[in-house]
C-alpha positions as CSV (number, residue, x, y, z in Angstrom):
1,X,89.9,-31.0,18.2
2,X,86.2,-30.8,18.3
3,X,84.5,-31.6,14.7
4,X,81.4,-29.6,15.7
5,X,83.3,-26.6,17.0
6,X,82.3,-23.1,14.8
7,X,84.8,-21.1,13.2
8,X,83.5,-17.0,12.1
9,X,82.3,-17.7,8.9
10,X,80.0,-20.7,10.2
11,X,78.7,-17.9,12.7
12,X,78.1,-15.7,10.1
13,X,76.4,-18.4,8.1
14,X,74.1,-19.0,11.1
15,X,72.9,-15.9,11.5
16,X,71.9,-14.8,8.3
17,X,69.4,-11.9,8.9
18,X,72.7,-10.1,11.0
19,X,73.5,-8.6,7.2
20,X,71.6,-7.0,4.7
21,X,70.0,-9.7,1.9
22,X,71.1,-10.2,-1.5
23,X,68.6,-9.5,-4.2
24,X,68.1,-11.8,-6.8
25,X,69.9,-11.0,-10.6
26,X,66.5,-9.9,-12.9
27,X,68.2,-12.6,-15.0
28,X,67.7,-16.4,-14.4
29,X,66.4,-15.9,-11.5
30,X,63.1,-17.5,-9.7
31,X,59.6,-16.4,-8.5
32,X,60.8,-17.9,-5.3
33,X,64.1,-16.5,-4.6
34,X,62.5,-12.9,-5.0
35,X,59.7,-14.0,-2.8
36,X,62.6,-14.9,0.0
37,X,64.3,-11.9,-0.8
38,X,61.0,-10.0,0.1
39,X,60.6,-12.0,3.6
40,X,64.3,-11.4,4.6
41,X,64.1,-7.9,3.8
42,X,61.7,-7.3,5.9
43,X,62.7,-9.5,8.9
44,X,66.1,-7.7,8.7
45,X,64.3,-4.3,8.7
46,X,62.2,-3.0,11.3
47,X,60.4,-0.5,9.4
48,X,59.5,-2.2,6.6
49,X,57.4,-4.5,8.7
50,X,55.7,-1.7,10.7
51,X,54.8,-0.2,6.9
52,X,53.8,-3.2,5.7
53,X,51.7,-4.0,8.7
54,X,50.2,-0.1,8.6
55,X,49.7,-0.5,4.7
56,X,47.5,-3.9,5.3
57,X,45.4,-2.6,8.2
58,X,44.7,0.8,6.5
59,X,43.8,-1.4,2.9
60,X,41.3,-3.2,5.6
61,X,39.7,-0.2,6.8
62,X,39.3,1.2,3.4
63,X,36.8,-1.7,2.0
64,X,35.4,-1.8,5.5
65,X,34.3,1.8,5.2
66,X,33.6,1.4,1.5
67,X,31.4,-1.6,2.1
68,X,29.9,-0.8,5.3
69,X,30.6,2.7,6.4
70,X,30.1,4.7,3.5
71,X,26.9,3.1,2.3
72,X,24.8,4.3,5.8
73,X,26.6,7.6,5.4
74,X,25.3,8.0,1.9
75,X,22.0,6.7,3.0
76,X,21.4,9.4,6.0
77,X,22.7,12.1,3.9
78,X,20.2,11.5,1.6
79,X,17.8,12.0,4.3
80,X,19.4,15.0,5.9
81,X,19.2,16.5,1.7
82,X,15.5,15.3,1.5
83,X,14.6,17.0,4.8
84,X,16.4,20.3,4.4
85,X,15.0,20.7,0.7
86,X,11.8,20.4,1.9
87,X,12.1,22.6,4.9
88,X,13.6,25.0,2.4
89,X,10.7,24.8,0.2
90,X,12.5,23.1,-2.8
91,X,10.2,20.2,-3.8
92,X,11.6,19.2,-6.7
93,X,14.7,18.6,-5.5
94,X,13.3,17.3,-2.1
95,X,11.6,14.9,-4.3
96,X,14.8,13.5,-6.0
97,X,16.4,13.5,-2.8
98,X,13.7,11.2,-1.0
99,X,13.4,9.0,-4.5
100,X,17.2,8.5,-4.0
101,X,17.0,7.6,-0.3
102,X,14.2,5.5,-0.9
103,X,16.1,3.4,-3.2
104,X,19.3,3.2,-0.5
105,X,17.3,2.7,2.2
106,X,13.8,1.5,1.3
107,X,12.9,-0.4,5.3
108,X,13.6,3.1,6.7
109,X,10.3,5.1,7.2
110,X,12.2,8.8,6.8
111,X,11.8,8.7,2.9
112,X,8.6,7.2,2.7
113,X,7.3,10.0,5.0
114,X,9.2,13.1,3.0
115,X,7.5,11.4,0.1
116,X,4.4,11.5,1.9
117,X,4.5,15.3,2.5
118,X,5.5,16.1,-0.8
119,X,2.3,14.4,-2.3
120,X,-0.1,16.2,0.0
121,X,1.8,19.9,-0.7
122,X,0.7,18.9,-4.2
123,X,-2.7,17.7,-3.5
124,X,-1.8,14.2,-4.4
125,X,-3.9,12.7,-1.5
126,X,-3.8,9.3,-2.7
127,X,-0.3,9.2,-3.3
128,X,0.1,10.8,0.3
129,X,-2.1,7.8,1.7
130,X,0.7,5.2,0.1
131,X,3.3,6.6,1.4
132,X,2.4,7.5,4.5
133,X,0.8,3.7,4.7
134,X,4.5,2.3,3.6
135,X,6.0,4.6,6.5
136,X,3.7,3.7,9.2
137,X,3.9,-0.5,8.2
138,X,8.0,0.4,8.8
139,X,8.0,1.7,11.9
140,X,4.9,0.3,13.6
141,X,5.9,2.0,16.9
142,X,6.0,5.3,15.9
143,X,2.7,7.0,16.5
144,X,3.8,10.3,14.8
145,X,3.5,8.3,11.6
146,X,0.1,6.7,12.6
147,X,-1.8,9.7,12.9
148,X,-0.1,10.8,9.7
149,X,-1.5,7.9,8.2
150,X,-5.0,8.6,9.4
151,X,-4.4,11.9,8.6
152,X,-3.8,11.1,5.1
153,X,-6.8,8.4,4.9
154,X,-9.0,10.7,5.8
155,X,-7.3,13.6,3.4
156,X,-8.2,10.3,0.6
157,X,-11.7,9.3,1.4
158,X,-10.6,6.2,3.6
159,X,-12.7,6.7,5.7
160,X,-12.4,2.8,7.0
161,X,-8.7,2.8,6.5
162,X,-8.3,6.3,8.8
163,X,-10.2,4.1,12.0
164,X,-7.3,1.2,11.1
165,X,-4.7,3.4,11.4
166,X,-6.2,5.6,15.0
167,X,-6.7,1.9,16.4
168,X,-3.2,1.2,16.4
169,X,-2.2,3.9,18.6
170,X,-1.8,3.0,22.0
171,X,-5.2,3.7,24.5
172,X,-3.8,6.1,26.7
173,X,-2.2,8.0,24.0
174,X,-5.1,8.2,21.7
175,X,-6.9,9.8,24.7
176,X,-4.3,12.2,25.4
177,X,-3.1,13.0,22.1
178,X,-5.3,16.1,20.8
179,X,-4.4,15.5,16.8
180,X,-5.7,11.6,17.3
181,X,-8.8,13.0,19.1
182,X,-9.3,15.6,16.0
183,X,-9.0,12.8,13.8
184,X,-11.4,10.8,15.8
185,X,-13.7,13.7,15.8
186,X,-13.8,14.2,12.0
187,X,-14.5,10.4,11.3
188,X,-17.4,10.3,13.7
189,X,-18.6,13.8,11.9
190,X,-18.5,11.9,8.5
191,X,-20.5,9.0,9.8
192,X,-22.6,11.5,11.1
193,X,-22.1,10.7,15.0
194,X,-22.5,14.5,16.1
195,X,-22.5,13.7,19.5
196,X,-19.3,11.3,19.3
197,X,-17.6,13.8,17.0
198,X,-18.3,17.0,20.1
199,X,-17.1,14.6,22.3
200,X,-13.9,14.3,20.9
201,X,-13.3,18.1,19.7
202,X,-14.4,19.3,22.8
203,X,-11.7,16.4,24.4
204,X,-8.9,17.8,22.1
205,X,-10.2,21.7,23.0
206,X,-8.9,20.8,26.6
207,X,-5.9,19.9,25.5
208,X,-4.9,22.2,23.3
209,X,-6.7,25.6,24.8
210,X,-8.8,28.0,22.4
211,X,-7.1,27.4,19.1
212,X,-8.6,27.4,15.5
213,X,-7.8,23.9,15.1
214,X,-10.4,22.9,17.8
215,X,-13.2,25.3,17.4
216,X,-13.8,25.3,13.7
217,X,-14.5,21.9,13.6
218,X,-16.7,21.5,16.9
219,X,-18.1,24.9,15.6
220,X,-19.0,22.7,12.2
221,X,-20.7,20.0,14.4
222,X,-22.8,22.4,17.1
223,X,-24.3,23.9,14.0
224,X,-26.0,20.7,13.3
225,X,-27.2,20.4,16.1
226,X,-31.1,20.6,16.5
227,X,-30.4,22.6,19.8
228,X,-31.0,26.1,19.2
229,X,-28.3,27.3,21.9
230,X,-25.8,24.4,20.9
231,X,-26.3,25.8,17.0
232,X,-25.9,29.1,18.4
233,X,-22.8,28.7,20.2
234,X,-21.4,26.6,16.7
235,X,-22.2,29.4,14.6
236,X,-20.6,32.0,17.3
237,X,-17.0,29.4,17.5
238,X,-17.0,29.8,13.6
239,X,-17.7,33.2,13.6
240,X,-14.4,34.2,15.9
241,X,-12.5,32.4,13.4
242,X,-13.8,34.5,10.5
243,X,-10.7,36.7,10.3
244,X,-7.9,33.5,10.6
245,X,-5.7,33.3,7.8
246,X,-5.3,29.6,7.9
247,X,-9.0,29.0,9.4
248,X,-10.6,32.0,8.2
249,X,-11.9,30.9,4.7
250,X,-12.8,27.8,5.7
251,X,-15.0,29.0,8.7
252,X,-16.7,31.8,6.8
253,X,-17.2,29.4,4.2
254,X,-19.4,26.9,6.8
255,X,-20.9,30.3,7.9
256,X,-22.0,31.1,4.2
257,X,-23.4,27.4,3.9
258,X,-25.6,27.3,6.6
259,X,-27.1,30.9,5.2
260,X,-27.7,29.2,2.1
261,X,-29.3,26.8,3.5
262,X,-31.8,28.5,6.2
263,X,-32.1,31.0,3.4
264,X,-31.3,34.3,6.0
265,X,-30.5,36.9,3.7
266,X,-28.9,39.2,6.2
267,X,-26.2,36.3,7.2
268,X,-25.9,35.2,3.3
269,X,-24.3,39.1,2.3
270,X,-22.4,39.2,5.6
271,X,-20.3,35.9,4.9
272,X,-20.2,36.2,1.2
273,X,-18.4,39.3,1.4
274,X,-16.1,37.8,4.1
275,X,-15.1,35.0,2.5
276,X,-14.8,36.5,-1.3
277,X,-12.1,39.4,0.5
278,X,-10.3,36.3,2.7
279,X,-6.9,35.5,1.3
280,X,-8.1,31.7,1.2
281,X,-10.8,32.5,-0.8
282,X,-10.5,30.1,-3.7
283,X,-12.0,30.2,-7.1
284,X,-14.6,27.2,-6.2
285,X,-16.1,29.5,-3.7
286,X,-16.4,32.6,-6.0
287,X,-20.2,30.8,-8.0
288,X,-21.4,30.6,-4.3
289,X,-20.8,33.9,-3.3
290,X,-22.4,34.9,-6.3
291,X,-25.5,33.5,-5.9
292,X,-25.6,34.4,-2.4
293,X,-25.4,37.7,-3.5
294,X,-27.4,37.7,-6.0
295,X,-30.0,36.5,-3.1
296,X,-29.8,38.2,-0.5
297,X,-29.0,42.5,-2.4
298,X,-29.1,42.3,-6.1
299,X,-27.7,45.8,-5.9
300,X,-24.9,44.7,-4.2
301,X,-24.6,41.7,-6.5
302,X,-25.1,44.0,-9.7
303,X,-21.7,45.7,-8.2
304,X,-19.8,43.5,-7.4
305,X,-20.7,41.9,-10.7
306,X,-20.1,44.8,-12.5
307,X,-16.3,45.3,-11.1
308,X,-15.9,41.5,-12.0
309,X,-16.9,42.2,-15.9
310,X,-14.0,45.0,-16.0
311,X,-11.6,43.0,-14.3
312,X,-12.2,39.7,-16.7
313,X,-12.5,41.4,-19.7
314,X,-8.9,41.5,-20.4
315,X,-8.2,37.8,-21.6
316,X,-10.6,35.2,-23.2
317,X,-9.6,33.0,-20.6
318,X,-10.7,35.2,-17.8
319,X,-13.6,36.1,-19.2
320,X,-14.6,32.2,-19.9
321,X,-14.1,32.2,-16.1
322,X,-17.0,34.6,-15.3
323,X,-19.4,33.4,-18.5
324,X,-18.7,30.0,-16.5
325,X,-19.7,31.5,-12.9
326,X,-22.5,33.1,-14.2
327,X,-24.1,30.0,-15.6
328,X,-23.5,27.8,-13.0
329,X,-25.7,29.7,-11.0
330,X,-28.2,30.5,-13.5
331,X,-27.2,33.8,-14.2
332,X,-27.7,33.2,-18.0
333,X,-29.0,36.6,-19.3
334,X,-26.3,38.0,-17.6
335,X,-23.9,36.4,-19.1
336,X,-25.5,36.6,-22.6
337,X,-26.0,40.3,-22.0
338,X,-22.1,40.8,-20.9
339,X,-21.2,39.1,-24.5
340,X,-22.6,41.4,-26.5
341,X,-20.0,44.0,-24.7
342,X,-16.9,41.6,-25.2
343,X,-14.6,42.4,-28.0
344,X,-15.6,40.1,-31.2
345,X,-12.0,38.9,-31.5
346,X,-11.1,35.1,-29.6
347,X,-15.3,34.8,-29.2
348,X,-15.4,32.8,-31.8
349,X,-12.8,30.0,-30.5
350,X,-12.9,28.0,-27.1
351,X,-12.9,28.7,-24.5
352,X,-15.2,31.8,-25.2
353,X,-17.2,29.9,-27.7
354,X,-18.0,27.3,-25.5
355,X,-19.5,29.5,-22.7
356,X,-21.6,31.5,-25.0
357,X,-23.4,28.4,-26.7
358,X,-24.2,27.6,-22.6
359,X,-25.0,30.9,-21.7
360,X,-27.9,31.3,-25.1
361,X,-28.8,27.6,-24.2
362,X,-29.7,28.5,-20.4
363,X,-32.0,31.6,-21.8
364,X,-33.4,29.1,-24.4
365,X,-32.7,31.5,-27.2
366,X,-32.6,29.0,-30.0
367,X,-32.7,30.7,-33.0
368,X,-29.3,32.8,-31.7
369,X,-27.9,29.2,-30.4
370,X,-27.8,27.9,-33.8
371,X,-26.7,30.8,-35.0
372,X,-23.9,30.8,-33.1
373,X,-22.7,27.2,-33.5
374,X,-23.3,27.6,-37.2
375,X,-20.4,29.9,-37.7
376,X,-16.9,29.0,-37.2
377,X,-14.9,25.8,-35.8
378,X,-13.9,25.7,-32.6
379,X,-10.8,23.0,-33.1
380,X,-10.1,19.2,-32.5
381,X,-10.4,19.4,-28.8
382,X,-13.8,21.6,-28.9
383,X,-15.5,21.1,-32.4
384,X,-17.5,17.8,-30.8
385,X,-19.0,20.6,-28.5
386,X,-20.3,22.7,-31.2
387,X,-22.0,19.9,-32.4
388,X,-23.7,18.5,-29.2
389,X,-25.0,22.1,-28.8
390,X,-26.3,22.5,-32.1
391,X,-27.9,19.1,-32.2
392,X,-29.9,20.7,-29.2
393,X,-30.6,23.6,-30.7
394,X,-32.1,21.9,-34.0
395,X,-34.0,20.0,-32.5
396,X,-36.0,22.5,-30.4
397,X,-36.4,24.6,-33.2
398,X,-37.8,20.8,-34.9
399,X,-35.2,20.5,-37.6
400,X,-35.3,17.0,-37.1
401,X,-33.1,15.9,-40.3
402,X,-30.5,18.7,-39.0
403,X,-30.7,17.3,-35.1
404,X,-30.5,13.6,-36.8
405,X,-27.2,14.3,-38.7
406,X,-25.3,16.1,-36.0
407,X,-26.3,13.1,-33.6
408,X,-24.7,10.7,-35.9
409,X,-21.6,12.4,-36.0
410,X,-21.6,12.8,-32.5
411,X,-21.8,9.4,-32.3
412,X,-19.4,8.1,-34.7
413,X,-17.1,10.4,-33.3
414,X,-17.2,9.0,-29.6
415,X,-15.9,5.5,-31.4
416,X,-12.5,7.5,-32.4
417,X,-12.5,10.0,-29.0
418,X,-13.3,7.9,-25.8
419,X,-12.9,10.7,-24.0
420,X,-15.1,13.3,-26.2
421,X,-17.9,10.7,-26.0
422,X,-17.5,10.6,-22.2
423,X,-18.2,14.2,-22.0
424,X,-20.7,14.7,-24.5
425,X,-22.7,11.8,-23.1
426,X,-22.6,14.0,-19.3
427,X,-23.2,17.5,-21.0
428,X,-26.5,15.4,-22.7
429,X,-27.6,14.1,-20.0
430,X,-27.4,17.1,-17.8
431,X,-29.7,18.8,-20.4
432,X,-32.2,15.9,-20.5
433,X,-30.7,13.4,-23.1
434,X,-30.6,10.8,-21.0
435,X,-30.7,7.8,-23.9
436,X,-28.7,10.2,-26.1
437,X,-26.3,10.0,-23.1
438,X,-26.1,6.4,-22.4
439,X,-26.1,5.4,-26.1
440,X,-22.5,7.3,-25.7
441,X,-21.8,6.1,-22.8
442,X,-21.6,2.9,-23.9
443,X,-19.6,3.7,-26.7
444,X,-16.8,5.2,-24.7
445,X,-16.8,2.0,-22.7
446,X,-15.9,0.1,-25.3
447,X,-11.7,0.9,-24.7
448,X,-9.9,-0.5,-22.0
449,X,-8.9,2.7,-20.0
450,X,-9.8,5.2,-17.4
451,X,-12.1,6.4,-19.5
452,X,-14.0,3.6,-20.3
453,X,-14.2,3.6,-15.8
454,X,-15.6,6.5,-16.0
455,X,-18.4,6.2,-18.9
456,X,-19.4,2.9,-16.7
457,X,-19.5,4.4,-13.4
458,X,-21.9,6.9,-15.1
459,X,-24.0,4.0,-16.7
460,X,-24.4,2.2,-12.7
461,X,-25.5,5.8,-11.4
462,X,-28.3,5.8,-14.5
463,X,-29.4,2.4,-13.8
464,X,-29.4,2.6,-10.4
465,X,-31.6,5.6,-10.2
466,X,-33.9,3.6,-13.1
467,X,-33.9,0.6,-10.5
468,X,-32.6,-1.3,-13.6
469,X,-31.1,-4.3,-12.3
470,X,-30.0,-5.7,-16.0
471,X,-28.4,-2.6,-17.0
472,X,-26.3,-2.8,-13.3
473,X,-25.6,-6.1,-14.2
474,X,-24.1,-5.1,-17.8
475,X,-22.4,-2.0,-16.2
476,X,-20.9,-3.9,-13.8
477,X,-19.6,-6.6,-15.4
478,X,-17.9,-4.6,-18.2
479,X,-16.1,-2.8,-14.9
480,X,-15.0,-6.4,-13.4
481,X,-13.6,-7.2,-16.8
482,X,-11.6,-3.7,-16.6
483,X,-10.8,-4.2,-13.3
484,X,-10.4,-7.7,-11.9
485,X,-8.8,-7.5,-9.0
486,X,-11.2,-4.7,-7.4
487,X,-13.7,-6.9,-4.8
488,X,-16.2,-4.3,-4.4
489,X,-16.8,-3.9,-8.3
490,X,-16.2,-8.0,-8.2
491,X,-19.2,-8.0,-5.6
492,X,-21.4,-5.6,-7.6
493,X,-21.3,-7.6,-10.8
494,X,-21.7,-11.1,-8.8
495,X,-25.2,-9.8,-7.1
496,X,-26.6,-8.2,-10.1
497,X,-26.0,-11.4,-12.1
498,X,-27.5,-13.1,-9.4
499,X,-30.3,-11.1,-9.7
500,X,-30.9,-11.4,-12.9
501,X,-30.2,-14.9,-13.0
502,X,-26.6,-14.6,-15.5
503,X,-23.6,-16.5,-15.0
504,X,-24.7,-18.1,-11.4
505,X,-21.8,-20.3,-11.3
506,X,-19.2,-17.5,-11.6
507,X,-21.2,-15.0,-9.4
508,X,-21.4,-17.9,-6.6
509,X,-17.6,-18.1,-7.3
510,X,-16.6,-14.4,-6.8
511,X,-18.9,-14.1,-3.7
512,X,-17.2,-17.0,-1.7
513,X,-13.7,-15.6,-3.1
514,X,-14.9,-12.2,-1.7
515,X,-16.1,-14.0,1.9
516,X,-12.9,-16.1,2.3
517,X,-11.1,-12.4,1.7
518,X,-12.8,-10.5,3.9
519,X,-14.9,-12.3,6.1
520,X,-15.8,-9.6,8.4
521,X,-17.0,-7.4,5.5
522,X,-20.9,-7.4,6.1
523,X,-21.9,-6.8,2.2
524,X,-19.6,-9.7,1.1
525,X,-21.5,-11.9,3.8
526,X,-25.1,-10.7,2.6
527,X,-24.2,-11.3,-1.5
528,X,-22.5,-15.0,-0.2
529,X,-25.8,-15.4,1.7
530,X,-27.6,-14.2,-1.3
531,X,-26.1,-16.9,-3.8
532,X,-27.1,-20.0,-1.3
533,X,-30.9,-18.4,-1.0
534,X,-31.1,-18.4,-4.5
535,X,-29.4,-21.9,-4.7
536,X,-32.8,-22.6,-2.6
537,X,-30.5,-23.0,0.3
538,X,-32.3,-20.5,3.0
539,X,-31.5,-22.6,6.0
540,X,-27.4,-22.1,5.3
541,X,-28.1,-18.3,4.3
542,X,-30.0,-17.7,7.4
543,X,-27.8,-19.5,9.1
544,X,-24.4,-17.5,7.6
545,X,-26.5,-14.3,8.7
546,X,-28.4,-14.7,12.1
547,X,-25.0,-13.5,14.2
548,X,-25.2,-10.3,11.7
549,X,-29.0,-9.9,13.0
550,X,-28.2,-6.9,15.0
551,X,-26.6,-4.8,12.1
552,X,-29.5,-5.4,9.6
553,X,-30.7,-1.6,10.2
554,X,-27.8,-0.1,9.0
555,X,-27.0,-2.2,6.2
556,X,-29.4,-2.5,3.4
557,X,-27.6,-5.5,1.6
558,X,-27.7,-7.7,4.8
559,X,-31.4,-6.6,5.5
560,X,-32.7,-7.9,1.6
561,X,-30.4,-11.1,1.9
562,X,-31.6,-11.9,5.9
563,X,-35.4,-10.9,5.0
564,X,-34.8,-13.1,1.8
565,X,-33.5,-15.9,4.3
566,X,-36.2,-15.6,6.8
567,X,-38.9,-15.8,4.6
568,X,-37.4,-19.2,3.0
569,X,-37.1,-20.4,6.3
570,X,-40.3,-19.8,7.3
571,X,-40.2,-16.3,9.3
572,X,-42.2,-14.6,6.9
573,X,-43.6,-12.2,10.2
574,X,-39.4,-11.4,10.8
575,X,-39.1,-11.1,7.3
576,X,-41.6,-8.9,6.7
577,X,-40.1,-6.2,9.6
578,X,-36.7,-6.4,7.6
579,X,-38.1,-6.0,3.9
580,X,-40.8,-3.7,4.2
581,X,-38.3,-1.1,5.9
582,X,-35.9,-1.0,2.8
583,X,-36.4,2.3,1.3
584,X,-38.1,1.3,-2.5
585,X,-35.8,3.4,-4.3
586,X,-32.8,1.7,-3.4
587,X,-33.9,-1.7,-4.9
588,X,-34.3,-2.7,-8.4
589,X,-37.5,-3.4,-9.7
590,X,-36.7,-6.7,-10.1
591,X,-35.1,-6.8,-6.2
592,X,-39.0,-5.3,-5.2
593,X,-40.2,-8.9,-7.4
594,X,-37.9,-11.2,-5.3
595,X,-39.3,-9.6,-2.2
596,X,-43.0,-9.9,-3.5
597,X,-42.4,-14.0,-4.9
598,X,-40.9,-15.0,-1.5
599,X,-43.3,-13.1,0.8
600,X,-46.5,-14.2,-1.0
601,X,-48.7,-16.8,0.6
């Protein structure tokens, strides 16, 4: 008998999966007889492995999509809800939509642009310019988003930045592309190349056909133009655009310029009243229409003057607005005689107060001036105001103690109010105060804020047009110590202490920083240049500027530091053709001194 033979229970030992397994007692049993319990049950069933199988690959696909799937999902409907609030008109919620892309998806250009559009609906061209710089740097390829960019430079004041962005764009499309050859147009318009800037409207006009677009602006440059028939046929494209709604006001409002300026009274009524009935007509352009009025038919201007009394007579406010149009062209005893007609309640507060005391001061009635500021207070924001205009009427009636105290309080107030001193200090110099003005000024320079920016800006536009070249020097270094990290104020205060012989070894430092930053800016060059002349080092300043040469014409900085360079060198005959062409008033009097020392015998 064979040993090894099986009997049935041996093949039903053998084959173990055959039956259905055994679970484990919940008593004394292991973590590893339940786990073999778990594998036989599933090899002897079928459809638990298929549902285990299922269960494991949908588990998969579930953090797959969570971690993968869902996040680009999120991130495009953001974008879809950014664009479709904006198209709907629904900014703030366009706005939160974009913010919230942005953050999901801040290397795609789509929020950065929405965020862009959203700053220029709101007149937030700097803002625009950012963004629209952030979209363009993400998608360098797209050329939508260049001209956008340019668009937005321009919008900004970046001039420079705007002919960065245009030469980017391909060749061919730039020269095809009528918005990039509108853009051209209105850069070489600003940097006054007329016949550059026709070229490229007139390029664009092609393109496009006989749109508003094209014509306005080439109509803005042929009425430059020195041409009588090329002027002609300017004034005639802005002309056909007078009744536009989106061009209208600003073509009747080029129109109303130019009569301005050639004084024609018959063209000065014409495009006043088309522009003051144009829906675009803003309240910036209401003062000009005035005065063209007022020009050209002073019985027209007496009734449209007249209508404009009953109309802003309802609201202190509103009738601030017309005291204020009225003196801002010099209409003064109109405005002082409409005040006697006003209603005596609210003209004793701001904003009322404050254009009466301007309207007395334009007719130079004193005596009623200090009457008027005498009574009353016209609050925290104002009362400074009342006292500024006081101070100037006690001092032309020659109450000099009266004139002394208000000034003092004027003054000791700008220490507490920045921002009061700032103002006062304009509002005193526009009337002639001009070291009453700087005195406060400087005292609203004295806090680190925008404020203090301002106050200094004014003080370099004083000393500049005193050709002071210590108070640039003191103007400009308060601004480098406010703002650092600006080159062009940096390069300011570095050749005005150069100048004046202050801090040479910093100025020298900040003028190289400024070169090895931007070595193709021409002004940086000239104030590097500058430092070595003054260093006695002409050769290496002549040296630094001689491949320059050609742009000394346009460019007074290079012209003073080249002629400066010459002369040290020895070129006093080439010197002399560079300095003696700088205009005098752009030099200080102590940049006219330099120019005398190193040109003399």
């Amino acid at each position: 008998m064979n040993a090894n033979r099986r009997g049935p229970a041996d093949d039903a030992s053998a084959a173990p999966y055959a039956t259905k397994p055994r679970r484990p007692r919940w008593r004394g049993s292991r973590l590893r007889d339940w786990w073999w319990w778990l594998l036989d049950l599933f090899e002897a069933h079928r459809w638990a492995r298929v549902t285990l199988y299922a269960a494991g690959a949908a588990v998969i696909a579930g953090f797959a999509a969570w971690f993968w799937l869902y996040p680009e999902w999120n991130r495009r409907n953001s974008i879809r809800l950014a664009q479709q609030w904006l198209a709907a008109g629904r900014l703030r919620y366009a706005a939160e939509a974009a913010q919230r892309a942005a953050e999901l998806s801040p290397q795609s250009p789509e929020p950065w642009r929405i965020a862009a559009e959203l700053a220029r609906r709101g007149f937030q061209f700097d803002q625009a310019l950012t963004y629209s710089r952030r979209a363009a740097e993400l998608a360098p390829g797209d050329q939508a988003l260049a001209l956008a960019w340019a668009a937005d430079a321009l919008r900004a004041g970046a001039d420079r930045e705007a002919a960065t962005a245009l030469e980017r764009l391909p060749v061919e499309f730039a020269h095809q592309s009528p918005d990039a050859l509108r853009l051209r147009g209105e850069l070489a318009r600003r940097e006054l190349r007329l016949t550059a800037a026709r070229g490229y409207f007139e390029a664009a006009l092609k393109i496009d056909g006989a749109v508003a677009v094209d014509e306005v602006p080439l109509g803005l440059v042929l009425s430059s133009s020195t041409n009588p028939a090329e002027r002609r046929h300017g004034l005639d494209l802005l002309a056909k655009w007078t009744g536009n709604r989106d061009w209208g006001a600003t073509a009747a409002r080029m129109l109303l310029e130019d009569a301005l300026t050639r004084k024609d009274h018959s063209a000065m009524l014409r495009w006043a009243e088309t522009l003051r009935q144009h829906p675009g007509c803003t309240l910036a352009d209401m003062p000009r229409c005035l005065v063209a009025l007022s020009l050209a038919d002073p019985a027209r201007f007496a009734e449209v003057l007249a209508k404009l009394e009953q109309d802003h007579a309802g609201t202190p406010q509103a009738a601030a607005q017309l005291l204020g149009w009225l003196t801002e062209i010099g209409q003064g005893a109109e405005a002082a005689r409409w005040i006697q007609t006003l209603p005596s309640k609210g003209m004793r507060q701001p904003p009322l107060a404050v254009a009466a005391a301007e309207a007395l001061r334009q007719t130079g009635d004193w005596p009623a001036l200090a009457k008027w500021t005498d009574q009353g207070n016209w609050g925290g924001e104002a009362e400074f105001l009342r006292w500024a205009y006081r101070m100037l009427a006690a001092r032309k009636l020659g109450e000099a103690g009266r004139a002394g105290e208000l000034w003092r309080t004027l003054y000791d107030h700008a220490q507490l109010n920045d921002a009061h001193g700032y103002f006062a200090g304009s509002l005193l110099y526009s009337w002639g105060l001009a070291g009453e003005a700087v005195d406060l000024w400087w005292r609203a320079s004295a806090h680190d804020d925008p404020v203090a920016i301002d106050a200094l800006g004014s003080l370099a536009r004083y000393y500049q047009l005193q050709r002071d070249a210590d108070g640039q020097y003191r103007a400009f270094r308060r601004l480098h110590t406010l703002k650092p990290n600006d080159p062009g104020i940096a390069n300011n205060f570095a050749f005005f202490a150069l100048v004046t012989s202050r801090e040479e070894r910093v100025a020298r430092d900040i003028a190289q920083a400024n070169l090895d930053r931007d070595p193709g800016n021409v002004v940086y060059v000239a104030t590097a240049a500058f430092a070595r002349w003054q260093r006695n080092e002409a050769a290496a300043a002549a040296a630094m500027l001689r491949p320059l040469a050609s742009q000394a014409a346009h460019s007074p900085a290079l012209a003073f530091a080249y002629g400066l360079a010459l002369a040290g060198t020895g070129h006093k005959p080439e010197a002399h053709q560079l300095l003696d062409n700088l205009p005098a008033d752009s030099l200080t009097i102590r940049e006219t001194e330099l120019i005398r020392s190193a040109l003399a015998d």
